[in-house]
Structures are given as C-alpha cells and as structure tokens.
N, C-alpha and C positions, 0 to 999 in steps of 0.2 A: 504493500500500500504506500509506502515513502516515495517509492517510483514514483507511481499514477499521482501523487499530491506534488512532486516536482513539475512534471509534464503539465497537470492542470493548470486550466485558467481560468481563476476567481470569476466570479458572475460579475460584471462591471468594471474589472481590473485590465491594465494593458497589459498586455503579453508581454510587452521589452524584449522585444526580439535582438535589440542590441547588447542586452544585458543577460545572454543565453549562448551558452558556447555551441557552436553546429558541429563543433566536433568534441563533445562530453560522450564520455563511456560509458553509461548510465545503469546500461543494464547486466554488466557482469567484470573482474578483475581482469580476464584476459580476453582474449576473441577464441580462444578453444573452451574456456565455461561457458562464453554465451555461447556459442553455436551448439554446446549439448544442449544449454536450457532451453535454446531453441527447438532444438529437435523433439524437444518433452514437451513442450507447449504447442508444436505444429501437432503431433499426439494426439493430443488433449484436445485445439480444438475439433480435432475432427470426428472425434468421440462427443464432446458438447452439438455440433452442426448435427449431428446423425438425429442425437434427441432431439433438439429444432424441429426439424423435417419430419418425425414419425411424428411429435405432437401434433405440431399443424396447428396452432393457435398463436403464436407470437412472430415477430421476426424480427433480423434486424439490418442496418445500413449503418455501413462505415463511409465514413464520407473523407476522400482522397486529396488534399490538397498541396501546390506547393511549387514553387519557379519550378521553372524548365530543369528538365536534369535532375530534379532533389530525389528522385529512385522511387515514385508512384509503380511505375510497374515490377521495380523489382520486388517491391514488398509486396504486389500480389503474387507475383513468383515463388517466393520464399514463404511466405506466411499461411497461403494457401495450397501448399502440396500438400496436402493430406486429406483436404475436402472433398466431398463425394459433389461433382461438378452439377449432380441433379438437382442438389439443394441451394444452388450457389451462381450468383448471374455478375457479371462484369459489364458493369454502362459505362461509356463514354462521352461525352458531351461536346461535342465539334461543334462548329462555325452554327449558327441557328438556318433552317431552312424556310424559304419565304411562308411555308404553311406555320413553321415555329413562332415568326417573327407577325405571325396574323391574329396570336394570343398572346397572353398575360406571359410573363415570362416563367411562371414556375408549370405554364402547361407541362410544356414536353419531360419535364423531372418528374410529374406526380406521375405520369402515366407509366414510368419504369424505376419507381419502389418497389420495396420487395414484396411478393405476395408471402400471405403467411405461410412458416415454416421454413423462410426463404433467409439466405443471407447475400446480401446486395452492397456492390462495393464501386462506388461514382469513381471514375478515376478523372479526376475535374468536378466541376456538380454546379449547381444553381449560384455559387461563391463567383464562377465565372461573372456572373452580373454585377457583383460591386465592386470586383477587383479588375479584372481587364477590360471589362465597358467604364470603367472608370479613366483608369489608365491611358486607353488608347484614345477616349473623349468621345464614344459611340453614343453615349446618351447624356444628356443637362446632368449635373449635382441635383436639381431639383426631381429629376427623375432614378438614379442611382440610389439618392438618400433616403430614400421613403421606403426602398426595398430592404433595410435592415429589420423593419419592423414588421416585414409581414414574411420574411425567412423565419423567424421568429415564431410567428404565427403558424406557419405553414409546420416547423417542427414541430410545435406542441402539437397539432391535427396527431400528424406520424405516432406521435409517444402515445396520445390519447387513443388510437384506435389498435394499440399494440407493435409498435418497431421500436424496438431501440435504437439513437440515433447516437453514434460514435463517429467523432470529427477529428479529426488529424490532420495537422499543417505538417509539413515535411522543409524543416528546417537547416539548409545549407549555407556554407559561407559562398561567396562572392571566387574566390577563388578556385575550390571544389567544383564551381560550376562552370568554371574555364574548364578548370583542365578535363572534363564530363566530355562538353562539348568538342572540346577538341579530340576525346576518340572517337567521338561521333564521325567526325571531318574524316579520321583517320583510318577508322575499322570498315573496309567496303559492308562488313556482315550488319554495321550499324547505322552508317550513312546514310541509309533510307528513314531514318529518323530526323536526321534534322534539316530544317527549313533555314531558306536567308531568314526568314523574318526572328528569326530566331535571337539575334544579333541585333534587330531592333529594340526588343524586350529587354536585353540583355543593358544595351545603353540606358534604359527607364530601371534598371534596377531599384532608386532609391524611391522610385513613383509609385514600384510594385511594392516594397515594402513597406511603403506610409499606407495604404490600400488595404495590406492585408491585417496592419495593426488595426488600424481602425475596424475592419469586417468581424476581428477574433475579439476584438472589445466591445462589437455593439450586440454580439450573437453567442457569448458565451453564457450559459443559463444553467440552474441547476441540473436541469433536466437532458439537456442536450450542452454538455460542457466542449469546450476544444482544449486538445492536446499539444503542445508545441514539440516535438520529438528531433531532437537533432539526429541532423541527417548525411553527416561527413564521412562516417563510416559506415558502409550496407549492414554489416552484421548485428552493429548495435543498434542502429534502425529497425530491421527487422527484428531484432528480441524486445524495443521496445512497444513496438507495434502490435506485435503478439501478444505482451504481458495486456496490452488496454486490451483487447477482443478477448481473450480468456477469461480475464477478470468480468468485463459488460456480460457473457454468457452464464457463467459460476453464479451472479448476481440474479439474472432469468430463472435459474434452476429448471431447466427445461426437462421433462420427463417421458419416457414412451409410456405410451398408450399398455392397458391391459390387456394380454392376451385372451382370446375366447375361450371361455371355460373348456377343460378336458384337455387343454393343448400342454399344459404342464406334464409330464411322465409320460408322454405320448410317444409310443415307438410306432415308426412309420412302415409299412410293411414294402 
C-alpha cells in the first residue's frame, strides 16, 4: 500500500510532475526482484481476470496515459500476458472520424467501455480532449475547460453502474524520450511507429506537461484516482502498473459463480 499512496494523486492536489523522479525504482531493490514480483503479479492477475469474466457482474478500465514513447504499449505487453484475451479488449483512440466529431466528444469512448466481466485498457482515452486538443489549439479554452467536469461526471456514471476506473499517466523524462525515439528512427522493426509529427509534440513538451498537470489535478477523485508511475525504466513501470491493477481487483473481490448442484464429486464417464 506505500507504493499505491506514493503513485496516488490526492483529490485536488497537483501531481508535481517536476517534483517526481521518471526514473524512481519504486517497485523493487533490483530489476531481477521486480521482474519475479512481476511475474507473480502477471499470475495473479490473470487468476483475478478469470473471476471477473465467470462472475459477469463488474468490470473494469484502466485508462493508459502519457507523451509519446513513455511505454503504453509495453505495459500492455508485459502486464497482460497472462490474461485470457476473451475477457480482455485493447481501445485505441486515433484522430476523431467526421461521424466522431458529429457528437459530444465522450460519444465514441462510452461506446467501447468494458462490458461486464470485461477488463478494458484505453491506450490514449477521452484525456486526449484536454490535453492534445489543448495543446495543438483544436478547440477554445472555453470549450476544453468545461470538459474536466463532465470527464468527471462521465467516471462516476462508469463506477456507478459497476467499472472500476484505474488511471495511469506514464511518467518519462525529456531525455528517455529522445533516446525512445531515436530507436524508433533507428530499429526498421520499429520505425513504422513513429510519425514526423512526432517531433512536433516533442518541441511543445513543456505545453504537454502544463496540460497534463492540470487534467490529473482537475480529474483526480476518490473514486477514480490517477497514478503518476515513473516510466524511465520498463521493468519498474511495468511492476508498478501491475501492483495498481492487482490491488483495484483484490479490492472487487470478484468470485465465480456456483457450480450446478451434483457437479461437485462428479466422475465423468
């Protein structure tokens, strides 16, 4: 629990991203303890998910955030090998499509939460709206600033009708995210990830993180709290990441269902 009380972010508190090291070890002495504790927790959750899914009354949404490069998909990589992929959906949230941009902006997110039993993991998510339509100046202040309070709104719905809502920034330095990029440039097996535009964002760095303090300060709530998870090193990322989602499901206590009477001692012929 020290962990997850380091990584949280107080209900109305800034996050001080500048006062949070991107490369703290957080979650074990060496990188050969955390990769066992990882491998016990990727375990574990996939034993909790199973119960999820056979219940079929709760679910939950991890919601993925964090500059270009801060390791989103490695931590589904890593965190999720063990999940049984039936109970388990990957959204990503691209450029909006003119039908997207013909609705309220949390249309197209409400419509791929997770159904119950489900665990649902935004790699980007509805944050897109106050942070890089911010940023890049897609929409008025007067139009960005009004959406903190009904992301707000829109998470209690989720908690209220049953999802847990797990939020995680993925906290890199400025540096880390050079030299990222630059295997990107470098690895052909990679290169097909990264964009020029990419290097635009990269120049707004100090734009993206005024952005996102303010989003994890005006959306962190008891109910739906955000995580700041330093993210310099994969390994400690991903053991952090995993210890939040273990912990949010251990707290569900999700259980299977009873079997049909007579199934107990039942030798099958």
């Amino acid at each position: 629990m020290n962990l997850l009380d380091d990584l949280r972010v107080r209900p109305g508190a800034a996050p001080r991203l500048d006062h949070r090291d991107p490369g703290a070890r957080l979650g074990a002495d060496s990188k050969s303890d955390g990769l066992e504790r990882l491998g016990k927790l990727v375990e574990r959750l996939g034993v909790l998910q199973n119960r999820l899914y056979a219940e079929g009354r709760r679910s939950l949404l991890l919601v993925l955030q964090g500059m270009d490069a801060s390791g989103k998909d490695g931590v589904i990589r890593s965190v999720f090998a063990g999940v049984n992929p039936q109970g388990c959906r990957v959204e990503a949230f691209n450029v909006p499509t003119s039908e997207d941009l013909a609705h309220d902006f949390l249309w197209r997110v409400h419509a791929r939460c997770p159904a119950r039993g489900e665990i649902g993991i935004f790699n980007r998510s509805h944050y897109e709206d106050v942070v890089a339509v911010r940023v890049r100046k897609l929409a008025d202040e007067s139009v960005w600033s009004k959406r903190y309070a009904h992301i707000v709104a829109f998470e209690r719905l989720l908690i209220d009708e049953g999802t847990s809502v797990v939020k995680v920034f993925l906290h890199e330095s400025k540096e880390v995210q050079r030299k990222r990029l630059q295997e990107r440039v470098d690895d052909p097996e990679k290169r097909w990830k990264f964009r020029v535009g990419d290097l635009d964002d990269r120049a707004k760095w100090n734009e993206f993180r005024r952005a996102y303090e303010d989003a994890i300060r005006e959306t962190s709530t008891h109910t739906a709290p955000w995580f700041v998870v330093p993210a310099d090193h994969n390994w400690s990322r991903n053991l952090c990441v995993a210890e939040i989602l273990v912990g949010a499901l251990e707290r569900l206590d999700p259980k299977v269902p009873p079997a049909d009477p007579g199934v107990a001692g039942l030798v099958v012929p």
